[in-house]
N, C-alpha and C positions, 0 to 999 in steps of 0.2 A: 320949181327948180330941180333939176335931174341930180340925182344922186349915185356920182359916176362912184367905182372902187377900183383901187388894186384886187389883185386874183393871186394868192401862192395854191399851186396843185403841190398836193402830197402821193407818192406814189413809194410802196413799197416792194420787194424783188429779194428774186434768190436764183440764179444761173438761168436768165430770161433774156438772153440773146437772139432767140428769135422774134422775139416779140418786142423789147423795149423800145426798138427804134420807132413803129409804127405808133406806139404809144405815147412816145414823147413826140414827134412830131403831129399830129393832130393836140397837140398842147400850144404850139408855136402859134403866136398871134391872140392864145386867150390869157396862159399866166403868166401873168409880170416877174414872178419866179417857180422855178420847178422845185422840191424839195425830194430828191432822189433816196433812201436807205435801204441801202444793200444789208442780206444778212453774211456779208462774206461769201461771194459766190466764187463756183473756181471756173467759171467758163470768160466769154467778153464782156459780160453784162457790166460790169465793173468802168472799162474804159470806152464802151461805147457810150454809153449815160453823161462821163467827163465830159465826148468831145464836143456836147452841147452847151454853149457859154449861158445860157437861162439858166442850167442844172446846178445846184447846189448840191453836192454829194456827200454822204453819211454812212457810215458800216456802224452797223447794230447788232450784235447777239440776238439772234430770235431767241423767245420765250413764247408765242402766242402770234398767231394772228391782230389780236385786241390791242393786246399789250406794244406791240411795232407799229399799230395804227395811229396810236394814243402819240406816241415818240415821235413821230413825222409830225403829228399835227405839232405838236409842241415846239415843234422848230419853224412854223409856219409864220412868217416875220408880218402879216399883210391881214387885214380886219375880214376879211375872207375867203373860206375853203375850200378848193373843190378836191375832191380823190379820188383816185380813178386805181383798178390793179393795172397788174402791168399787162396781162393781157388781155386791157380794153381801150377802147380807141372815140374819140370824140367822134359820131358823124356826121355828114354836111349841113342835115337840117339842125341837130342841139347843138352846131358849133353856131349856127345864126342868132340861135334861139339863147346860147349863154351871152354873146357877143350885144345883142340889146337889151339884157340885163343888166349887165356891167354897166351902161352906160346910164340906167337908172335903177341901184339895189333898191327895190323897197319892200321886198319880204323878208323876214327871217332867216327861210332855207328852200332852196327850192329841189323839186324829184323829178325824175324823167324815166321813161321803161329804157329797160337795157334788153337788146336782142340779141342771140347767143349764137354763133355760127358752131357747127359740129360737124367735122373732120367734112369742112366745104357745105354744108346745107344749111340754110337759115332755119332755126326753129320757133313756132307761132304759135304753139300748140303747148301740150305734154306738162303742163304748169311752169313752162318756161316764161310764158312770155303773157303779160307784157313789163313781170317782173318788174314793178316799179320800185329806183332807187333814190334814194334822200342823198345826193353827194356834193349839192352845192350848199353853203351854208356861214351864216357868219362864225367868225371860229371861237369865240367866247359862248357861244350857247347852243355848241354840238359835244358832243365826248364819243368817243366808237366804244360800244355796247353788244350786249349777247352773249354767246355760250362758244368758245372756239371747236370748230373753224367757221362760223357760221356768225359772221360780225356783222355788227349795222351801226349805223350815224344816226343817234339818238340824240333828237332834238328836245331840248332841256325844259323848254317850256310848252305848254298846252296849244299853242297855233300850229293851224296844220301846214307845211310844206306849201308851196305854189307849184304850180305839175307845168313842165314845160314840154315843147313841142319839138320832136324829133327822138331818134335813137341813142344811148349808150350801146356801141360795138364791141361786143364780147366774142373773142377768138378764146373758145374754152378747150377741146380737146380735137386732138388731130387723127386719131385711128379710136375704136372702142376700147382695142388692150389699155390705151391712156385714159379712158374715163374709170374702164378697170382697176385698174392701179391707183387710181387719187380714189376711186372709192374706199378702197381697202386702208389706204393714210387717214384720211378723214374720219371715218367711224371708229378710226381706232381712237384718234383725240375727240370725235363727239363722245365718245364712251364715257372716255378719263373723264372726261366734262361735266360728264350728266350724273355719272357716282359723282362724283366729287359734291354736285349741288344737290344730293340724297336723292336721285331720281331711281328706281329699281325695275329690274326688268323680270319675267318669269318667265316661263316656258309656253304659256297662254300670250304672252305679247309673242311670244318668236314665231307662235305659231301664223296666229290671226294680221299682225303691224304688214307683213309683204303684200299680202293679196288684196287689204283696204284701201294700201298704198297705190297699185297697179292700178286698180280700178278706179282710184279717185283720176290718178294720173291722165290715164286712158278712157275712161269714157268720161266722168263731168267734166277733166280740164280739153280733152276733145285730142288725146295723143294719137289717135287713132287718122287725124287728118294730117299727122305731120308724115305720113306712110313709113316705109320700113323703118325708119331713123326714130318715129314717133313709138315702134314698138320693141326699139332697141332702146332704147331714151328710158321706157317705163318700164321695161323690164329690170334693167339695172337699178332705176330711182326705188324697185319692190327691194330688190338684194341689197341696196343701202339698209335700210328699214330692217332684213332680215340679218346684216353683220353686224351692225347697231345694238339691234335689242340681245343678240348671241352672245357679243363683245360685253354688255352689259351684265349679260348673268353668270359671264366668265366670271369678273369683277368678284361679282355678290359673291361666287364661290370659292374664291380663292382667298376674299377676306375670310369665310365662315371655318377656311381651313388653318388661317395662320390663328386664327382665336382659340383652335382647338389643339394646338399645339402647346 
């Protein structure tokens, strides 16, 4: 006997007007409800989200990536979850491939690889891809976990995911200055993050973390075939690694100087 479900998608946002529409419409036809949580944005994200009658709308005080994950899912009325950011998009084949699922859940949770377009190029390469994500799931036995901004849907119990067939569409950044930019936000709260769970960094990680980075990136993850994007891609993903581990022994030394006051 098929064991059909309801679907609530949770999606969280902060001034994502270019993107939320695409994102909520590749939603249309899979969730029985949208669960939208704005962190208070001041562009249209806010009323273009309302003017879809599936959407259910929420404003949250961000605290965390984790933490407003956690808060979507908890308003998800329906025995299971999928989550998507807002700048991703269901495509044609995973939207098949959740659509005869739905019609008989009989896993846990299921993952799919997400492909990441970068300012107009698909990337395949460069440790992108095939980036496999855990986002469908029943919602009593998922929690979102990890270190922000770097979160995942950690499945509660020891069975592994079911891996379904097709892409997650990731529109991530639209020129490099933007991938610039979110790198520099990011390592600044992966920093906070990793002092915080007593991780330390040295002058020996700042040196050596960029160049092992690069290389993993670019030659074992094969960034070198994604051409000029795959060596702009890893070049940046080394300077993550290197404001990271910099950011990190900032930390160290600015605790080592308030102690010494």
């Amino acid at each position: 006997m098929a064991n059909s479900v309801k679907i609530s998608a949770a999606i969280i946002c902060f001034n994502e007007e270019d993107k939320i529409s695409r994102c909520l419409n590749s939603l249309l036809g899979i969730a029985d409800e949208i669960i939208v949580v704005d962190s208070f944005s001041t562009d249209k994200t806010p009323s273009m989200a309302q003017s879809y009658q599936e959407v259910i709308f929420y404003e949250n005080k961000f605290v965390g990536h984790i933490e407003q994950k956690n808060f979507a899912l908890s308003l998800c009325t329906h025995d299971v979850v999928l989550s998507l950011d807002a700048d991703e998009v269901i495509g044609s084949e995973l939207r098949d491939s959740i659509l005869a699922v739905k019609k008989n859940f009989i896993a846990e949770a299921y993952s799919f690889n997400r492909l990441t377009d970068y300012a107009g190029f698909w990337v395949r390469h460069s440790g992108w891809y095939p980036d496999v994500k855990l986002r469908l799931a029943r919602k009593d036995l998922v929690v979102w976990s990890g270190s922000n901004p770097h979160d995942y849907l950690h499945l509660k119990s020891n069975q592994a995911p079911v891996w379904l067939k097709g892409d997650l569409l990731h529109y991530s950044y639209d020129s490099i200055s933007d991938h610039i930019e979110q790198t520099n936000k990011f390592t600044t709260i992966a920093a906070k993050s990793a002092y915080e769970a007593g991780t330390r960094s040295s002058i020996f990680k700042v040196i050596t973390r960029p160049p092992l980075k690069f290389l993993k990136d670019y030659v074992l993850k094969r960034g070198f075939l994604d051409g000029r994007y795959g060596l702009i891609i890893c070049t940046i993903n080394a300077l993550s690694a290197f404001l990271k581990y910099s950011k990190l022994l900032e930390l160290k030394n600015q605790s080592s100087l308030e102690r010494e006051r």
